[in-house]
N, CA and C atoms as an extended XYZ file, in Angstrom:
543
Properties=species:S:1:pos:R:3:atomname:S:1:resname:S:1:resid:I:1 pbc="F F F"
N        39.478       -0.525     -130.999 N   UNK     1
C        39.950       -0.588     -129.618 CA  UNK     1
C        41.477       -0.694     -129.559 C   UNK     1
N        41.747       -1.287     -130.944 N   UNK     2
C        43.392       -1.390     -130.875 CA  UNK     2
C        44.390        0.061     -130.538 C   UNK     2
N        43.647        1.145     -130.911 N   UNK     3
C        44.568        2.486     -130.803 CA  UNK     3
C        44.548        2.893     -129.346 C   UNK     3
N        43.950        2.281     -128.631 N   UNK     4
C        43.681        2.816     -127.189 CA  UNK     4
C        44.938        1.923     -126.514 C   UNK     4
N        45.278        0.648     -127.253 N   UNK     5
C        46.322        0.005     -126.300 CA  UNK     5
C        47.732        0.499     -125.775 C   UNK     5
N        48.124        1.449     -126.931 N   UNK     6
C        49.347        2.153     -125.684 CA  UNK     6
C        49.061        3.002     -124.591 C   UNK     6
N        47.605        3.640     -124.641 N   UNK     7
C        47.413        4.640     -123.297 CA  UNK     7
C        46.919        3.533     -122.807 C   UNK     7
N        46.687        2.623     -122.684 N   UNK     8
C        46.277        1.640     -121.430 CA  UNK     8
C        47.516        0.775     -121.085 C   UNK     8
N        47.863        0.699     -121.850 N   UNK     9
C        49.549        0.098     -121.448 CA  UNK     9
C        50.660        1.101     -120.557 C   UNK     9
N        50.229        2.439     -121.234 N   UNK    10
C        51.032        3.503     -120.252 CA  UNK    10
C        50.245        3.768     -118.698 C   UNK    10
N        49.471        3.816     -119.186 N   UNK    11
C        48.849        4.089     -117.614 CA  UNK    11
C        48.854        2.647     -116.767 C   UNK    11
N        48.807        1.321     -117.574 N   UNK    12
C        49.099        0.492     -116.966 CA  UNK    12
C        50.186        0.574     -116.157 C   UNK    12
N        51.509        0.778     -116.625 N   UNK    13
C        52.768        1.096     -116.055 CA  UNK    13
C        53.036        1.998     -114.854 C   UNK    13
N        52.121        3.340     -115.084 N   UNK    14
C        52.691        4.517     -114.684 CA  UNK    14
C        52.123        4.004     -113.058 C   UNK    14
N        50.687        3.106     -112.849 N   UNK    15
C        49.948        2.360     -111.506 CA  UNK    15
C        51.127        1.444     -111.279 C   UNK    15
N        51.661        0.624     -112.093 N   UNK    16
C        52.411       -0.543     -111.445 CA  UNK    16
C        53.573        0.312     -110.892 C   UNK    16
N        54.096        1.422     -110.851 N   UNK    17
C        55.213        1.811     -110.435 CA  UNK    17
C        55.034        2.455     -109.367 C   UNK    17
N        54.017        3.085     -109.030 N   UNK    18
C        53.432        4.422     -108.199 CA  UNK    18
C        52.900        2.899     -107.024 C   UNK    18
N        52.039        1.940     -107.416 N   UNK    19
C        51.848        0.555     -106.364 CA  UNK    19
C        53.263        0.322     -105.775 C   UNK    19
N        53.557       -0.439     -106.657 N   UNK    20
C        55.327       -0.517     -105.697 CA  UNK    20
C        56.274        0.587     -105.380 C   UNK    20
N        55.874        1.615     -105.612 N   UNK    21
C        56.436        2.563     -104.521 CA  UNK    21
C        55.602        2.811     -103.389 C   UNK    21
N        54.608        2.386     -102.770 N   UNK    22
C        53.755        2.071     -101.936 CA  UNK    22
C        54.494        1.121     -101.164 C   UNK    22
N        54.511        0.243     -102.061 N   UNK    23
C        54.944       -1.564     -101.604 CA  UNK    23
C        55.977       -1.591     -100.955 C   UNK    23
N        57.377       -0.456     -101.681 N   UNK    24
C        58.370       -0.490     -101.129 CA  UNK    24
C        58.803        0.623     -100.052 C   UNK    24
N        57.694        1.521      -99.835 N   UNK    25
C        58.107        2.455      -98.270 CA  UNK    25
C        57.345        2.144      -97.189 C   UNK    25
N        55.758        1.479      -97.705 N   UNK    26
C        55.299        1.149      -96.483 CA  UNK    26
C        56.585        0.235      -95.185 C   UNK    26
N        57.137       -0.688      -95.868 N   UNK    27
C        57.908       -1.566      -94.818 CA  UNK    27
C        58.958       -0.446      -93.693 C   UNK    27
N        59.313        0.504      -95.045 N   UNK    28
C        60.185        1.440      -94.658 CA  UNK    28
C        59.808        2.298      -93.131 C   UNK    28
N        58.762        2.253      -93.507 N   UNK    29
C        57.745        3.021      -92.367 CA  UNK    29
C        57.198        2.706      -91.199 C   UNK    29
N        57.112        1.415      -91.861 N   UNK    30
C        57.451        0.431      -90.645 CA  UNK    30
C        58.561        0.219      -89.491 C   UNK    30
N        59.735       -0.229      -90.509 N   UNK    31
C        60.827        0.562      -89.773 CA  UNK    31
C        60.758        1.203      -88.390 C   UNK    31
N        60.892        2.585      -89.091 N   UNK    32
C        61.134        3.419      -88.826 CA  UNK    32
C        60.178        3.520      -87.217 C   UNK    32
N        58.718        2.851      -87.453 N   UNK    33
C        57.958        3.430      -86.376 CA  UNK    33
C        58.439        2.423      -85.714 C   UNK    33
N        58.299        0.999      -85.373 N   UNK    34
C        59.718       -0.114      -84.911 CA  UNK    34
C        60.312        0.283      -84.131 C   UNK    34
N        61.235        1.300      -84.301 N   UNK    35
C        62.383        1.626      -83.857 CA  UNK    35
C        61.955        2.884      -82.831 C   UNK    35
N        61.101        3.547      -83.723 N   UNK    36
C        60.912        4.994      -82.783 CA  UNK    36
C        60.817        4.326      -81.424 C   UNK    36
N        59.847        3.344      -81.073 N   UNK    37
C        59.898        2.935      -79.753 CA  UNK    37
C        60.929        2.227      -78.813 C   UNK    37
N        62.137        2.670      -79.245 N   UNK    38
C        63.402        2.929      -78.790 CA  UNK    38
C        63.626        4.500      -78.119 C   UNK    38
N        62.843        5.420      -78.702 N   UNK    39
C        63.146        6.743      -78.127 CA  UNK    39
C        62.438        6.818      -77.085 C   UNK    39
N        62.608        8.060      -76.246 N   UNK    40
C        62.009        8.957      -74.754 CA  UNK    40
C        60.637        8.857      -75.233 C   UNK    40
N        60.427        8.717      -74.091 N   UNK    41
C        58.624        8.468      -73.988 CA  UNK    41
C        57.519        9.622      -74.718 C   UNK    41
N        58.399       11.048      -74.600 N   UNK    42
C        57.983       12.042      -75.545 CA  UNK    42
C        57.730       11.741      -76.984 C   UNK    42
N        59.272       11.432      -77.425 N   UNK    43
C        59.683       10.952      -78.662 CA  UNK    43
C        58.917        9.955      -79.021 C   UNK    43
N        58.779        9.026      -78.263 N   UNK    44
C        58.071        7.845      -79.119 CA  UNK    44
C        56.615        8.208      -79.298 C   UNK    44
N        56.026        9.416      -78.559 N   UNK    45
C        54.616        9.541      -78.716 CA  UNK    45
C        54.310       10.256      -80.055 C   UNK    45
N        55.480       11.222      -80.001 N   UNK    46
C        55.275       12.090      -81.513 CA  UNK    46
C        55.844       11.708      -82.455 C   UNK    46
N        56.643       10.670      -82.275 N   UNK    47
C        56.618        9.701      -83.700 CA  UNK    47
C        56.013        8.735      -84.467 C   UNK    47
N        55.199        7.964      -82.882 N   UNK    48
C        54.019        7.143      -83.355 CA  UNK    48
C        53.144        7.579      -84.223 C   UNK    48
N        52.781        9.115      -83.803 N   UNK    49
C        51.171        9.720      -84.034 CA  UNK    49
C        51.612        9.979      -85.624 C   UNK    49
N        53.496       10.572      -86.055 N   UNK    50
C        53.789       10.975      -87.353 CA  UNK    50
C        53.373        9.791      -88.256 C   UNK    50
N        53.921        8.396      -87.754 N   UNK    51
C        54.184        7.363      -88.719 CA  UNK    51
C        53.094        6.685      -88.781 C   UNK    51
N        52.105        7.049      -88.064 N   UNK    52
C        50.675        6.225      -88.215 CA  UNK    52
C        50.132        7.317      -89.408 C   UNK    52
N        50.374        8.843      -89.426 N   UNK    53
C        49.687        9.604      -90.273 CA  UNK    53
C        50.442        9.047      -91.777 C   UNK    53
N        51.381        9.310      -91.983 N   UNK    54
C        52.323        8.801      -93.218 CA  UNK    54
C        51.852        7.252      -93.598 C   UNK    54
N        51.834        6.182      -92.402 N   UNK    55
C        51.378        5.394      -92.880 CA  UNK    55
C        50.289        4.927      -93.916 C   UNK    55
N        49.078        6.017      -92.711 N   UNK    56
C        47.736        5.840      -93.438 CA  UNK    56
C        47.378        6.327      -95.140 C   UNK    56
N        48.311        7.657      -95.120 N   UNK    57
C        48.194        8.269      -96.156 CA  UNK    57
C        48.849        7.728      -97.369 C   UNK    57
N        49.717        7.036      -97.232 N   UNK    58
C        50.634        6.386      -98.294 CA  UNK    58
C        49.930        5.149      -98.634 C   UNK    58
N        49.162        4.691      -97.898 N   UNK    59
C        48.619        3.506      -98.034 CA  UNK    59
C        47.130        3.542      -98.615 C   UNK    59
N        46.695        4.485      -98.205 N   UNK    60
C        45.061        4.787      -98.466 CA  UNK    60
C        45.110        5.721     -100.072 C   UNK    60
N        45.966        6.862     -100.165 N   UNK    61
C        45.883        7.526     -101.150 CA  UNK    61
C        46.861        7.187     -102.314 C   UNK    61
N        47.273        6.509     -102.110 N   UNK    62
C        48.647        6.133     -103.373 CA  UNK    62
C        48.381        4.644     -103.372 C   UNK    62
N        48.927        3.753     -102.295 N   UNK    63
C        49.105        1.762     -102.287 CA  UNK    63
C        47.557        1.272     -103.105 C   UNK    63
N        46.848        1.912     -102.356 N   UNK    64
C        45.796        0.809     -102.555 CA  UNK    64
C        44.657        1.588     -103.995 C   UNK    64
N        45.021        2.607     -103.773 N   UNK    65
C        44.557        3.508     -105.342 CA  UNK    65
C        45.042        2.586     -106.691 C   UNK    65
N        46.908        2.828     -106.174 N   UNK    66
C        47.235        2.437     -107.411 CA  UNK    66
C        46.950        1.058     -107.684 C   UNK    66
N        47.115        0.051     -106.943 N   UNK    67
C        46.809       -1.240     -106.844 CA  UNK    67
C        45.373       -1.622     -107.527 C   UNK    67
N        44.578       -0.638     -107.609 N   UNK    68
C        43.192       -1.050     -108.322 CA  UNK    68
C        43.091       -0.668     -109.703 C   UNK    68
N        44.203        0.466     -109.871 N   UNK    69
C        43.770        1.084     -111.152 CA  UNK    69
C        44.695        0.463     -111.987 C   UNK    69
N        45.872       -0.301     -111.658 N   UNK    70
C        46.891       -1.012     -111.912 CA  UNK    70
C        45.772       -2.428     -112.770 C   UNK    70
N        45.261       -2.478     -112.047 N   UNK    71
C        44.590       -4.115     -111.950 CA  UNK    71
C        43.594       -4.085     -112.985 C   UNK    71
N        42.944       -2.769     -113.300 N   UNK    72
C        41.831       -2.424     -113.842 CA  UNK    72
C        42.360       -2.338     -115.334 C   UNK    72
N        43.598       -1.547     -115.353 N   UNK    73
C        44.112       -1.276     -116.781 CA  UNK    73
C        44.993       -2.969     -117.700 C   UNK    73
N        45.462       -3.701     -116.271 N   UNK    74
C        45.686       -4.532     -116.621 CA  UNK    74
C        44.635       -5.377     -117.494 C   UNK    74
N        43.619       -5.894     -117.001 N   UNK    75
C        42.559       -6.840     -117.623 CA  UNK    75
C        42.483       -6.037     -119.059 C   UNK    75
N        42.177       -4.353     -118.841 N   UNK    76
C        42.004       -4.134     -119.963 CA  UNK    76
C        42.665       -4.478     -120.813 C   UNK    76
N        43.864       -4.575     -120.869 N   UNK    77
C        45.266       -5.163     -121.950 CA  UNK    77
C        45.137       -6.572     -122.380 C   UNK    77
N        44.512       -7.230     -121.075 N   UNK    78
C        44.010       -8.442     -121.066 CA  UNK    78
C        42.546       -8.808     -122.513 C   UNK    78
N        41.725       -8.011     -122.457 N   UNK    79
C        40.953       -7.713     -123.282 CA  UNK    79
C        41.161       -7.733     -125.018 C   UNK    79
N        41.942       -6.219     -124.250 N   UNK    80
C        42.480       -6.341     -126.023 CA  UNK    80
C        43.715       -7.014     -126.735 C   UNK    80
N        44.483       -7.954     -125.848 N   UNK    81
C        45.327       -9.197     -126.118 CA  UNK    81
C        44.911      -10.634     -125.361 C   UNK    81
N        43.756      -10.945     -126.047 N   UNK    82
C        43.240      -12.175     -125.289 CA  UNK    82
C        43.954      -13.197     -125.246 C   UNK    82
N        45.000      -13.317     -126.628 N   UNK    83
C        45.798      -14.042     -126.762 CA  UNK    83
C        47.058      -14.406     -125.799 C   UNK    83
N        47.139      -13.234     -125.153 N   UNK    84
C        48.545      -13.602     -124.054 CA  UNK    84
C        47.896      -14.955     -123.086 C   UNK    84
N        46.516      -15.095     -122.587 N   UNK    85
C        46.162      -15.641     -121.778 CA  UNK    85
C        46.702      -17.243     -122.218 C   UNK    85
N        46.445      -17.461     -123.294 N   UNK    86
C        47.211      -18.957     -123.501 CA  UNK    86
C        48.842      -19.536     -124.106 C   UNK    86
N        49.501      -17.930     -123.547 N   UNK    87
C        50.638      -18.393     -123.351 CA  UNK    87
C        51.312      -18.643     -122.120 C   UNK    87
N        52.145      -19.633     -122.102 N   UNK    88
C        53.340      -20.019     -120.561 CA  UNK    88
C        53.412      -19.028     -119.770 C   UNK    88
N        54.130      -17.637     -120.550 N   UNK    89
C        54.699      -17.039     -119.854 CA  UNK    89
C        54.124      -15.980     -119.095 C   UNK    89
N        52.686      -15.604     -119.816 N   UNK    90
C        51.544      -14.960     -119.067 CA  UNK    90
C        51.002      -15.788     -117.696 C   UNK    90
N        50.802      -17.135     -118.216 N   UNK    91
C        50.267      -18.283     -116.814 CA  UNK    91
C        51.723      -17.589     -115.581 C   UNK    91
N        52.973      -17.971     -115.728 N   UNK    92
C        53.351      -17.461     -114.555 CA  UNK    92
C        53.644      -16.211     -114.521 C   UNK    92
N        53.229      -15.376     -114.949 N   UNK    93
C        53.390      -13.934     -114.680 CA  UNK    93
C        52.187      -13.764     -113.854 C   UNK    93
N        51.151      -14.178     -113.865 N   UNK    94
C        49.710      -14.108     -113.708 CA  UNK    94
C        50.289      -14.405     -112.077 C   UNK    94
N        50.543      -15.909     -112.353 N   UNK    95
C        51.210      -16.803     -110.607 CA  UNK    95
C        51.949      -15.455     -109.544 C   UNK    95
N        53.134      -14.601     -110.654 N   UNK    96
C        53.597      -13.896     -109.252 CA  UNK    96
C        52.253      -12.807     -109.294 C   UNK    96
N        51.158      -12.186     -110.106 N   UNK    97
C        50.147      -11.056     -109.528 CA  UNK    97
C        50.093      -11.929     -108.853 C   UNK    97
N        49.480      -13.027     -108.711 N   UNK    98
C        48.657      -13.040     -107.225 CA  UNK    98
C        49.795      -13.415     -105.859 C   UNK    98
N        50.689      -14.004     -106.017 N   UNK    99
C        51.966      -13.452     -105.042 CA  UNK    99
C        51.484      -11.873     -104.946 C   UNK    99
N        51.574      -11.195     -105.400 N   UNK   100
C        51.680       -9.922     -105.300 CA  UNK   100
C        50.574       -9.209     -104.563 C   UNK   100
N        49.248       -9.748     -104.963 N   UNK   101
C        48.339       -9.428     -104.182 CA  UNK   101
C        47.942      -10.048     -102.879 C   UNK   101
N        48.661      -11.441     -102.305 N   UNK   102
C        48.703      -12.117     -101.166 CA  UNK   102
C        50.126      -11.058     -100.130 C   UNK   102
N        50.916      -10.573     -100.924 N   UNK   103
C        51.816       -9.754     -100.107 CA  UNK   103
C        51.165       -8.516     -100.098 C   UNK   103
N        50.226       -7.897     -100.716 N   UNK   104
C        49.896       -6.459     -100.369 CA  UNK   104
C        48.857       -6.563      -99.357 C   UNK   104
N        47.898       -7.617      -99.494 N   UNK   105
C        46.895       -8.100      -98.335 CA  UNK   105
C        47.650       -8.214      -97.262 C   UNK   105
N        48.796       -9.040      -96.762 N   UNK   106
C        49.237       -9.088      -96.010 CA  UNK   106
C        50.178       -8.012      -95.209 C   UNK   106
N        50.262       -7.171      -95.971 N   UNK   107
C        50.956       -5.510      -95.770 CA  UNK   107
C        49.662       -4.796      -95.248 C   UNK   107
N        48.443       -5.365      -96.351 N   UNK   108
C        47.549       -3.925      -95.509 CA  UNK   108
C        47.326       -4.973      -93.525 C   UNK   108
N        47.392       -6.067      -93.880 N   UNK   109
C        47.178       -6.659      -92.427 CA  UNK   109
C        47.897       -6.121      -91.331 C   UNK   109
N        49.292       -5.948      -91.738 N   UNK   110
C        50.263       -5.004      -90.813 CA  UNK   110
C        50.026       -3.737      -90.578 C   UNK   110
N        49.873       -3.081      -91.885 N   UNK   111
C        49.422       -1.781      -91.575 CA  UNK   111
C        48.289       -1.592      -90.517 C   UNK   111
N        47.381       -2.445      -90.849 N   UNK   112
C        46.185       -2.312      -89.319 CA  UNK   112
C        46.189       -2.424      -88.262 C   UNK   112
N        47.816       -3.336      -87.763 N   UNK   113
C        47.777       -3.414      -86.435 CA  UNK   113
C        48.659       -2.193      -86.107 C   UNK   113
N        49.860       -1.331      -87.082 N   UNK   114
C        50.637       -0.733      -86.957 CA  UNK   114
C        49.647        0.454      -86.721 C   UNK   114
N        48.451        0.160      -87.057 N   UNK   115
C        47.317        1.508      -86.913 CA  UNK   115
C        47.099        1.757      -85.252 C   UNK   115
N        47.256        0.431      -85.248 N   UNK   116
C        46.355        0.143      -83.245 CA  UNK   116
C        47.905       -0.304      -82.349 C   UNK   116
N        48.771        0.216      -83.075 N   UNK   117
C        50.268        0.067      -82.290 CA  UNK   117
C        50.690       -0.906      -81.628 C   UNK   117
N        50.361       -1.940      -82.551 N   UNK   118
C        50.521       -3.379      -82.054 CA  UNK   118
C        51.648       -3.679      -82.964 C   UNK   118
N        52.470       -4.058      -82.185 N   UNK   119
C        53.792       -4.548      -82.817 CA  UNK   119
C        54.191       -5.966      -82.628 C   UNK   119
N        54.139       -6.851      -83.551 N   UNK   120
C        54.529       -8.481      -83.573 CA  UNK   120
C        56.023       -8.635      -84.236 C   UNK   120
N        55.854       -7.359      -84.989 N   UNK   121
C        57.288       -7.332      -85.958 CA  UNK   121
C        58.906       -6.740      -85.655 C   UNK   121
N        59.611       -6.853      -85.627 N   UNK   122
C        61.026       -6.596      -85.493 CA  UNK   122
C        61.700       -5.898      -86.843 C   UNK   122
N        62.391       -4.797      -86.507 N   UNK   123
C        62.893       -4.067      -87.734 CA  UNK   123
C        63.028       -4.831      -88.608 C   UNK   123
N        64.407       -5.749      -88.267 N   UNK   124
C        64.558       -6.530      -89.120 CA  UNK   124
C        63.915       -8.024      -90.098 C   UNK   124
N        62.956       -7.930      -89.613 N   UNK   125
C        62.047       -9.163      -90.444 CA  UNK   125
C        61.360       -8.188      -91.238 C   UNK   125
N        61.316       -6.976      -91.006 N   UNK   126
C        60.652       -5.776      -91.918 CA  UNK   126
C        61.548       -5.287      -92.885 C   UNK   126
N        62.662       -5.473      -92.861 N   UNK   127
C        63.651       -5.501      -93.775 CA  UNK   127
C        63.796       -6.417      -94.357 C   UNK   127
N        63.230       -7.272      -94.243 N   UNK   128
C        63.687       -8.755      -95.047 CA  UNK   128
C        62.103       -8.921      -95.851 C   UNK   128
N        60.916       -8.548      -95.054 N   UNK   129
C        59.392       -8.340      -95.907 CA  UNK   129
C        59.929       -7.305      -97.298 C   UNK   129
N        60.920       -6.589      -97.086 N   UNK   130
C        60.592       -5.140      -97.847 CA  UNK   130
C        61.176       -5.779      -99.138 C   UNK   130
N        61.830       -6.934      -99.104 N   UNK   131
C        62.608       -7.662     -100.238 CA  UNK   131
C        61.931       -8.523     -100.872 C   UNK   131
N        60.402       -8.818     -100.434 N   UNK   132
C        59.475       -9.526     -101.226 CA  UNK   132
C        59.016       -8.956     -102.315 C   UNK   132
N        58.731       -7.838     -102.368 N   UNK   133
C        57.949       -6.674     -103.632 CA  UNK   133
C        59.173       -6.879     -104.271 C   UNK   133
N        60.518       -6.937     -103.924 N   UNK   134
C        61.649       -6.642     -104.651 CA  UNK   134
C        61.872       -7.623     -105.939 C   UNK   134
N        61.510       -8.901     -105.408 N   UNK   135
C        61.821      -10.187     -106.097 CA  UNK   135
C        60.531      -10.305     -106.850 C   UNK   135
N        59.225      -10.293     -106.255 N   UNK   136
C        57.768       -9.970     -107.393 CA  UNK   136
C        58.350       -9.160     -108.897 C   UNK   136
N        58.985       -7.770     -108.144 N   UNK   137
C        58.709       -7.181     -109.268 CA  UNK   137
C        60.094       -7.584     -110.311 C   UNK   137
N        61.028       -8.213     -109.779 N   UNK   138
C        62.019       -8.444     -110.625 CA  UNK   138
C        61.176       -9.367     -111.770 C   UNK   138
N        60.749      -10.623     -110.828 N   UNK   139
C        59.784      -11.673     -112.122 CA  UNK   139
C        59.185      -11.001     -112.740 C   UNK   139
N        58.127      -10.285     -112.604 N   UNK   140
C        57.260      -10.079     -113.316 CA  UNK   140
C        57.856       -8.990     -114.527 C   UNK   140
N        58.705       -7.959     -114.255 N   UNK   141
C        59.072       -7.515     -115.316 CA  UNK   141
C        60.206       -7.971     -116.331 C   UNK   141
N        61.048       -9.335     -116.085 N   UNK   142
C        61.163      -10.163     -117.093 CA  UNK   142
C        60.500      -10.790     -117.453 C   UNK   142
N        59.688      -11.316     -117.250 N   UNK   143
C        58.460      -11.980     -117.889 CA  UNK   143
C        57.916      -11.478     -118.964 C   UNK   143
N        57.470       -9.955     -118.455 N   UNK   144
C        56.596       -9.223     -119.325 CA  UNK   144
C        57.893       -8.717     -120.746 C   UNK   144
N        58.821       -8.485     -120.233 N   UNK   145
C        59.467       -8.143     -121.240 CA  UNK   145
C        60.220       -9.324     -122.434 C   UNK   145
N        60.589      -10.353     -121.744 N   UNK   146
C        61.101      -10.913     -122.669 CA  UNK   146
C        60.559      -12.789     -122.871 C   UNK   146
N        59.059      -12.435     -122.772 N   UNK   147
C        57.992      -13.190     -122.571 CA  UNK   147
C        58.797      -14.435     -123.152 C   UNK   147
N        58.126      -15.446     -124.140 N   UNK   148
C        58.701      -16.580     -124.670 CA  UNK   148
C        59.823      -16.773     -124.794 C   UNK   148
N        61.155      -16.192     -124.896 N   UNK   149
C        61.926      -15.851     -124.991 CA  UNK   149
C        62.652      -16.485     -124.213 C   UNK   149
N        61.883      -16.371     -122.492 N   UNK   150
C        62.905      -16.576     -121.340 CA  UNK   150
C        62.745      -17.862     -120.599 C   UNK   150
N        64.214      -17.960     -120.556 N   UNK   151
C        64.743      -19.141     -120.123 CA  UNK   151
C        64.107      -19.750     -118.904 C   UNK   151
N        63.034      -20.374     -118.198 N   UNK   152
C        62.522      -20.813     -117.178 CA  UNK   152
C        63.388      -20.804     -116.225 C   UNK   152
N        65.048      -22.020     -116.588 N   UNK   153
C        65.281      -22.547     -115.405 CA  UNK   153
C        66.601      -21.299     -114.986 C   UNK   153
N        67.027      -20.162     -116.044 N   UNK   154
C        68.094      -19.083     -115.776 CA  UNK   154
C        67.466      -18.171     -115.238 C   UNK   154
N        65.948      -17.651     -115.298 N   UNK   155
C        65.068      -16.902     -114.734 CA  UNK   155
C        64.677      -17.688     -113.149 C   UNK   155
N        64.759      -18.412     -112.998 N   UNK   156
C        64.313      -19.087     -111.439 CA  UNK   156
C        65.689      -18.937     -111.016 C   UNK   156
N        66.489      -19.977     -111.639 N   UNK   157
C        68.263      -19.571     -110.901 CA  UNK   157
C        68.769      -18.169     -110.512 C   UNK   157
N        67.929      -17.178     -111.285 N   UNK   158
C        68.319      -15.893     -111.177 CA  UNK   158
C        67.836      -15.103     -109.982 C   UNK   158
N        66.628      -15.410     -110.523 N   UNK   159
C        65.901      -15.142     -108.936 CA  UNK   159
C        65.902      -15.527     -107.659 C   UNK   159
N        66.503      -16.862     -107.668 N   UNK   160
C        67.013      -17.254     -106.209 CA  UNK   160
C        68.055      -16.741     -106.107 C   UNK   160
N        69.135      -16.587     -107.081 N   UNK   161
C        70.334      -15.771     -106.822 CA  UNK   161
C        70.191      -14.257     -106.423 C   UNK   161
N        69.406      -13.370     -106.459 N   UNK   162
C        69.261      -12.109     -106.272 CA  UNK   162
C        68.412      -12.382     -104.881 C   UNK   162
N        67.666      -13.153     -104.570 N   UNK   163
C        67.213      -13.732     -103.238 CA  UNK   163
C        68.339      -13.689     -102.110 C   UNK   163
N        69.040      -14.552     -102.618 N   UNK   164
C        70.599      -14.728     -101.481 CA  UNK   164
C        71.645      -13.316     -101.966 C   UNK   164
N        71.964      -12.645     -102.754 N   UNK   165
C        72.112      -11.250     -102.667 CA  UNK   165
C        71.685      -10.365     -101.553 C   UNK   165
N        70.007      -10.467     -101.387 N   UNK   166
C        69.491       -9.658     -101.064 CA  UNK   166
C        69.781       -9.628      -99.447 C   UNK   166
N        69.264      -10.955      -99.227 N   UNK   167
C        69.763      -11.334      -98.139 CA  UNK   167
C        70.776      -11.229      -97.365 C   UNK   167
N        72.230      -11.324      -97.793 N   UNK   168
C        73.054      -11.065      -97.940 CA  UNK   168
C        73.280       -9.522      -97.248 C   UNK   168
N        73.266       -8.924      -98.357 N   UNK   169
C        72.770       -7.249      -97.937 CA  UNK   169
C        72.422       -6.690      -96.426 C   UNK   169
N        70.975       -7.361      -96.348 N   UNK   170
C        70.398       -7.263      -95.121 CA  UNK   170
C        71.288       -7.796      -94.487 C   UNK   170
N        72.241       -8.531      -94.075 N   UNK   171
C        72.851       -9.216      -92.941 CA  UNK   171
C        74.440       -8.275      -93.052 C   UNK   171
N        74.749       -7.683      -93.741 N   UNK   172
C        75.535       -6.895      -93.958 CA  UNK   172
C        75.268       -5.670      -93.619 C   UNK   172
N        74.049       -5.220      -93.663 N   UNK   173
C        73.947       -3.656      -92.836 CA  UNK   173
C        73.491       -4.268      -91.813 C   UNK   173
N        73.065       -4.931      -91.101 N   UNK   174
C        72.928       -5.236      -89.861 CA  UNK   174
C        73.875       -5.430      -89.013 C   UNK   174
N        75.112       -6.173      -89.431 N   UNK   175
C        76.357       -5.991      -89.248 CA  UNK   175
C        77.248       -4.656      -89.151 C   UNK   175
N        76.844       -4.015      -90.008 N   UNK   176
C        77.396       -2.552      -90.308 CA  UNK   176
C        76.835       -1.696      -89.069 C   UNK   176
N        75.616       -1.734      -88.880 N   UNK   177
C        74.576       -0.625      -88.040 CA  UNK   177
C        75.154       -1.349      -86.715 C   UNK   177
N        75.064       -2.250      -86.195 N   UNK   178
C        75.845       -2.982      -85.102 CA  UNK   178
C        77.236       -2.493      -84.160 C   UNK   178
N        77.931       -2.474      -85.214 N   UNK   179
C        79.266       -1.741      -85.652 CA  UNK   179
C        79.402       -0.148      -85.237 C   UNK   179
N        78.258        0.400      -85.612 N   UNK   180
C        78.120        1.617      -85.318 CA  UNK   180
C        77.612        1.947      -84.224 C   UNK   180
N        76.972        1.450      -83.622 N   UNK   181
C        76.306        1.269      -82.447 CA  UNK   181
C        76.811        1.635      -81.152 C   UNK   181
């Protein structure tokens, strides 16, 4: 079973990347439909109907595809390295998947009302959601890469620091787009 572990490790990868590119346009799309209802009553009808189709499709045929087959290849790795399970750095890598899967649940939750054009959300708190996948996937791929290795409390400091970056950012094109306005 051992020769099978790099094609399950690759295809592991090739789902975790193709998921968070899901992760990271759905918000986008969000956005975007957000805002459309700023345009002429025309406009906002034929943009709704676009961004509900894009929505669905990005979400149904790519997000939630990859998200299973991601998950599926994972255990398998899991399988044939049983041993990661009783190390540290697997326990919190494990901690942000399920972060990860409490934020995609909660994305497909949006997506359903964004289905029935119910809007609770504001561009900008959708810009600031779109920075959650951002910070998941930062942890998790130091983790995975430089497993025992890494420093707990320079890896948390780090990550709150790219947190207030990010942030940052967002309040800076908001400022910027303002400006332009």
């Amino acid at each position: 079973m051992a020769e099978y572990y790099n094609y399950i490790k690759a295809l592991h990868l090739i789902f975790v990347v193709t998921w968070f590119a899901g992760l990271f346009y759905m918000p986008r799309l969000f956005i975007y439909h957000i805002e459309a209802r700023e345009k002429s009553a025309e406009a906002r009808t034929v943009l709704s109907e676009q961004f509900r189709i894009m929505e669905k499709r990005l979400w149904y045929i790519i997000t939630w595809p990859s998200a299973v087959l991601c998950t599926i290849f994972a255990i398998g790795l899991l399988a044939l390295m049983p041993s990661w399970l009783s190390q540290p750095w697997m326990h919190i890598k494990l901690g942000f998947i399920v972060l990860l899967i409490v934020y995609h649940l909660k994305t497909h939750q949006m997506f359903l009302r964004f289905q029935r054009e119910q809007f609770s959300y504001t561009s900008q708190y959708m810009r600031i959601w779109n920075e959650g996948a951002t910070l998941i996937l930062f942890a998790v791929v130091f983790l995975a890469i430089l497993k025992s290795s890494f420093q707990w409390l320079y890896g948390l400091g780090g990550l709150i620091g790219l947190a207030i970056l990010l942030m940052l950012g967002i309040r800076l094109y908001k400022k910027v787009r303002q400006g332009s306005e």
